[in-house]
N, C-alpha and C positions, 0 to 999 in steps of 0.2 A: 732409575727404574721407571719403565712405562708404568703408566697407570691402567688399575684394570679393578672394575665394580660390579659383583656379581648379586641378580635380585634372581628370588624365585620365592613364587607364591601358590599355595594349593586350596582348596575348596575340599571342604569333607563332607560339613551337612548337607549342604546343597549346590550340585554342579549345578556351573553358569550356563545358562540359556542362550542361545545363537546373539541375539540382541545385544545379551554382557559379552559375551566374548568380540564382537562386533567393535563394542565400546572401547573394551580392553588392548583390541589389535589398532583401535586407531592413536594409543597412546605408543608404539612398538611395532614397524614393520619388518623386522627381523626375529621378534622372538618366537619360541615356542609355545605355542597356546595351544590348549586344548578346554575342553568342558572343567578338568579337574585342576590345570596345573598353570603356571605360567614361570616359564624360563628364560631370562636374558645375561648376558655379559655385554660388559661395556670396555674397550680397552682406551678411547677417546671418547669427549659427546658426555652426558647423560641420558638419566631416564625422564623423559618428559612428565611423566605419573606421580602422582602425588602418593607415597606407600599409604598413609595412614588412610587415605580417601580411601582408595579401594580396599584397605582392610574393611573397613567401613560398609562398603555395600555391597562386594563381593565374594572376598576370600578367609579363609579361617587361619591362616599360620602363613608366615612369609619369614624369608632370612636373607639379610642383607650383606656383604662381605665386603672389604674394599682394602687393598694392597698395604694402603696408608695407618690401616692397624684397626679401623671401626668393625667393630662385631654389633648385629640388633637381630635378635627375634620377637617376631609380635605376634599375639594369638588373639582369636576372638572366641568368648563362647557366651550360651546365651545366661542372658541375667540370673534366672530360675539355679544356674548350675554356679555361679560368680558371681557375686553381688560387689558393687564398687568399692563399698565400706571395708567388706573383708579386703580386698584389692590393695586400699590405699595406703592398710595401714604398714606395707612391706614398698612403697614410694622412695623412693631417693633422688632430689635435683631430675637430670636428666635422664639419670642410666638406668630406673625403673618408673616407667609413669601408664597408667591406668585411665581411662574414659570412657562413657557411656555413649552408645550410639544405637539409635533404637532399642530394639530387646535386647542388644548383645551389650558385652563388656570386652574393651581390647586393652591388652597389654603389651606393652614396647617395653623390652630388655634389652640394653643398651652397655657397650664395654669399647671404651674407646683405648687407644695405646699404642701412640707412634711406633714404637720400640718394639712391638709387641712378635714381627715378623707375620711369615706368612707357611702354616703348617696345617692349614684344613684344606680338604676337599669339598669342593665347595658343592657338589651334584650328590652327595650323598650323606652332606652335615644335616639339613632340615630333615629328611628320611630319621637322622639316630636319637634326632632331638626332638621331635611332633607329640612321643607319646606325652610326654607333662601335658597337654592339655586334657587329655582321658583323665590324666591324675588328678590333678586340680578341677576336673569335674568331680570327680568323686570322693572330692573332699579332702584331696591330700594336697595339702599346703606348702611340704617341702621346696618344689621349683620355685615359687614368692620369696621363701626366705631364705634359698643360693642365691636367686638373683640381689634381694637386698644387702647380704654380706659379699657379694662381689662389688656391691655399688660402691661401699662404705670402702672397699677392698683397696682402693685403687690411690684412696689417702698413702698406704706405705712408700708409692714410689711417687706421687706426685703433692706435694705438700700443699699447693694451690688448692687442690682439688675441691675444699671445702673450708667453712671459715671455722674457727676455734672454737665457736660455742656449737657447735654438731659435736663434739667431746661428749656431751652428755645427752646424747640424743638416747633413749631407751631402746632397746631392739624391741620390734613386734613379737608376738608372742608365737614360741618356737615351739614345731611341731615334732612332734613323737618320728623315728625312724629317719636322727641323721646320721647315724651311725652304718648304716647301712641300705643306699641310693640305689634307687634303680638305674637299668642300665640308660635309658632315659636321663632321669638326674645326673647322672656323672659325664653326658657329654655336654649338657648345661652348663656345668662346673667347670669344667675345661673350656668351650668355646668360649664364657665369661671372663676367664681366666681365672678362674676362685683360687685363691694361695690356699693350700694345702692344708696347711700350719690353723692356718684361719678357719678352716671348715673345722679341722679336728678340735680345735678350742672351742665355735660354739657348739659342734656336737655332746660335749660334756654335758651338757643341760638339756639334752634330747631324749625322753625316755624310749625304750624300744617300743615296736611298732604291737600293738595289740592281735589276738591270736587269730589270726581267720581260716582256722582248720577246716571249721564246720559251717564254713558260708554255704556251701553249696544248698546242704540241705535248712536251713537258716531262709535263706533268699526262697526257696522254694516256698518254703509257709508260710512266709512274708510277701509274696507277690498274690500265693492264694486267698488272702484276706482280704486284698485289695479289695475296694467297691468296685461293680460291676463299671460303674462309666468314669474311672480312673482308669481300668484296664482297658474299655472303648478307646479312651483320649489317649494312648499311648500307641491302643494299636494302630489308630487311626495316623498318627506321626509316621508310623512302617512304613501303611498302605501312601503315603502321599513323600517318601523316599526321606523321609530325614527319620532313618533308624538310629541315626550315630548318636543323636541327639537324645530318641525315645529311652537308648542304652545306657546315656551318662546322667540321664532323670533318675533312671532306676537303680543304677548303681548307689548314687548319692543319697537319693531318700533312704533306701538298705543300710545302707553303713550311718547318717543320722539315725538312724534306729536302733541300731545294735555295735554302735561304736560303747565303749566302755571309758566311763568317766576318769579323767587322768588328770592329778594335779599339777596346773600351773609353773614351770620353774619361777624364781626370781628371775626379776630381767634385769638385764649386763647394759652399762652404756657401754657406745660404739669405744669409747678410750679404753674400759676394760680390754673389751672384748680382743680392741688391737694390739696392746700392751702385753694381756696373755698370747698372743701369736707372736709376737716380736721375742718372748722369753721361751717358747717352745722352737722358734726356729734354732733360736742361738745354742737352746742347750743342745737339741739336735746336730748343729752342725758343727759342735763340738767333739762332742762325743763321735760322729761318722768322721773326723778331722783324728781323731784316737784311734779309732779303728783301723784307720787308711796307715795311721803312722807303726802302729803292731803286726798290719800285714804288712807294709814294706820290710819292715825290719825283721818280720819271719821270715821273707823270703829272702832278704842280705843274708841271714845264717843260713841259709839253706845253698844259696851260691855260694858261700865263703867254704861249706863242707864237701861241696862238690866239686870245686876247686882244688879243696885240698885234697881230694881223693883223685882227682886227677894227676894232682902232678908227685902224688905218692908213685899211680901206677906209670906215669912218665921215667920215674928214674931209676926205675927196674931194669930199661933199656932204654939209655939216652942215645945212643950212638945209633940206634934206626929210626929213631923221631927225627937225628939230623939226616941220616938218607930217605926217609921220605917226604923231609921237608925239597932236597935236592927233585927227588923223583916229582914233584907236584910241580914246581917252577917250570922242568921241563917240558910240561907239555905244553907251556904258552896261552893259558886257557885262563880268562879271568877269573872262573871261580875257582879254580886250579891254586890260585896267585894269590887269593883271599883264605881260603882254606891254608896254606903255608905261612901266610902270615900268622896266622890267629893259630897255627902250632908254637911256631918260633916267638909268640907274646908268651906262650906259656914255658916253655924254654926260659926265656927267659927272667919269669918268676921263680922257677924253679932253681937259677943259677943267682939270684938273687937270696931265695931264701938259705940254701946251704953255699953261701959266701964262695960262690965261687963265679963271681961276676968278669971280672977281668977274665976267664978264660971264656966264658959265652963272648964277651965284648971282640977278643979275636975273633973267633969263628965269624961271627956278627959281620964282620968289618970284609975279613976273606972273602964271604958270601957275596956280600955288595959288592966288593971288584968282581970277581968271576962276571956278575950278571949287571955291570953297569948301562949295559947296553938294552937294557931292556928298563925303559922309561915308567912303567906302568907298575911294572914290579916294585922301582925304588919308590915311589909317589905315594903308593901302599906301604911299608917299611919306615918311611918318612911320617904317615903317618900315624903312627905304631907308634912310631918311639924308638924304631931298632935301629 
């Protein structure tokens, strides 16, 4: 398999200036760059660029893809919205890691896996996955804690992956609404590889998501309260193009405010938590292993009575099932040849089941000399069984 490593990076709060883009083009003279985005594939060579640098000074979300099975999305947003503490406490080795860089906080989610194949798109994966950073501005935690049970995730098929005493590593404290991801969340889940099994287990300890019927008019009385020069300082963010930013202030501070106090589950170690996943896949694919065996076996009784309705209505008249097994050979047509076969198998259960074998076996045998001359015929018959 050639190799092939696809980077693309986008800018939300603030597109790059001629100068960064400048910078940027002189790491890449083939890619696509504009103020907002930056697009490359590699099928030899690498990227000269350092990802996490230019996360760093220029862009807000990048996604990294590469033939050999590595998945990384990295997000920036700024501190006020992510604070590192909250950040760290969802950390795992490599595959979830968090750091401060000026005002902003960036995150690298990371999923490695030889074996893993290759079934994203890679031009329109970052596009399905971007929104978690709105989320995680606004408070919603869920993307932190897929990425950290995908991290832990990856002990099921690689035993290495981590040493013994992570057994008892505690999970961070699991947020309200996994039961039900956004469409966002669930292609995190997937691009991570999140097992299934494993999400659905720690979902169990996820209370549903609190009611936001009446945000609209909630948010409204809530911003009108604001002090006059919070509402300055925000709109002055508009006026000077980082609205994206002013929005996921206001979101977050609103929902700090009128979020509704929820307690705590107990926290699972990681051994739990995979233990419980190990015992819902098995019962799972027990039971779908039950299932498969009652549908096969419906439809053997269903072939077995249609068979036997077949060759009820076969012995009504045998003797023009054998002329039009004749009439079918004649015309020389392979599926003509196929079709006569597959009368004459039923013929011959039919002379099986009412014990009259030996006289099919002449006719049987007649047929074959008449038509020995035709190769294609016997080959099919031969493999029949006739």
């Amino acid at each position: 398999m050639s190799e092939y490593q696809y980077y693309e990076f986008i800018a939300i709060d603030q597109p790059l200036d001629a100068q960064a883009q400048a910078e940027v083009r002189s790491l890449s003279t083939r890619a696509e760059i504009t103020a907002t985005r930056f697009v490359n594939s590699y099928n030899w060579g690498d990227f000269r660029g350092d990802p996490s640098r230019l996360m760093e000074r220029h862009y807000d979300a990048h996604l990294y893809l590469a033939n050999w099975g590595t998945r990384r999305i990295m997000l920036r947003l700024p501190l006020g919205l992510l604070d590192l503490e909250t950040a760290e406490r969802y950390c795992v080795s490599d595959q979830v890691t968090a750091w401060t860089a000026g005002q902003h906080v960036v995150l690298s989610l990371t999923n490695d896996d030889e074996s893993g194949g290759w079934d994203y798109d890679p031009e329109v994966s970052l596009s399905s996955i971007v929104g978690i950073r709105d989320e995680l501005a606004g408070g919603d935690h869920r993307a932190l804690y897929l990425a950290w049970l995908a991290g832990y995730g990856i002990w099921e098929h690689d035993e290495d992956a981590f040493d013994q005493d992570e057994d008892d590593e505690l999970e961070p404290p699991v947020p309200p609404g996994l039961r039900t991801l956004t469409a966002s969340q669930h292609e995190l889940a997937g691009f991570l590889r999140l097992d299934e099994d494993l999400l659905a287990v720690a979902a169990e300890a996820s209370p549903p998501l609190p009611d936001r019927t009446n945000d609209s008019e909630q948010l409204a009385t809530w911003l009108a309260d604001l002090p006059v020069s919070e509402k300055n300082r925000l709109l002055l963010q508009v006026a000077q193009g980082r609205a994206a930013t002013a929005r996921m202030e206001i979101l977050r501070r609103f929902r700090d405010v009128t979020a509704p106090a929820v307690a705590a589950p107990g926290r699972r170690t990681v051994a739990d938590l995979l233990d419980s996943a190990w015992r819902r896949r098995d019962d799972r694919q027990r039971q779908e292993a039950e299932q498969r065996a009652e549908e096969e076996a419906r439809r053997e009784r269903a072939r077995a009575l249609a068979r036997q309705k077949r060759l009820d209505d076969l012995s009504l008249d045998e003797e023009a099932a054998w002329a039009q097994v004749e009439a079918m050979i004649a015309t020389r047509k392979p599926g003509e040849y196929d079709a006569a076969v597959a009368l004459l198998s039923d013929l011959q259960a039919l002379a099986e089941r009412d014990n009259r074998f030996d006289t099919f076996t002449l006719r049987s045998m007649a047929l074959r000399h008449t038509h020995a001359r035709k190769p294609s015929l016997i080959d099919r018959l031969d493999r029949a069984g006739i």
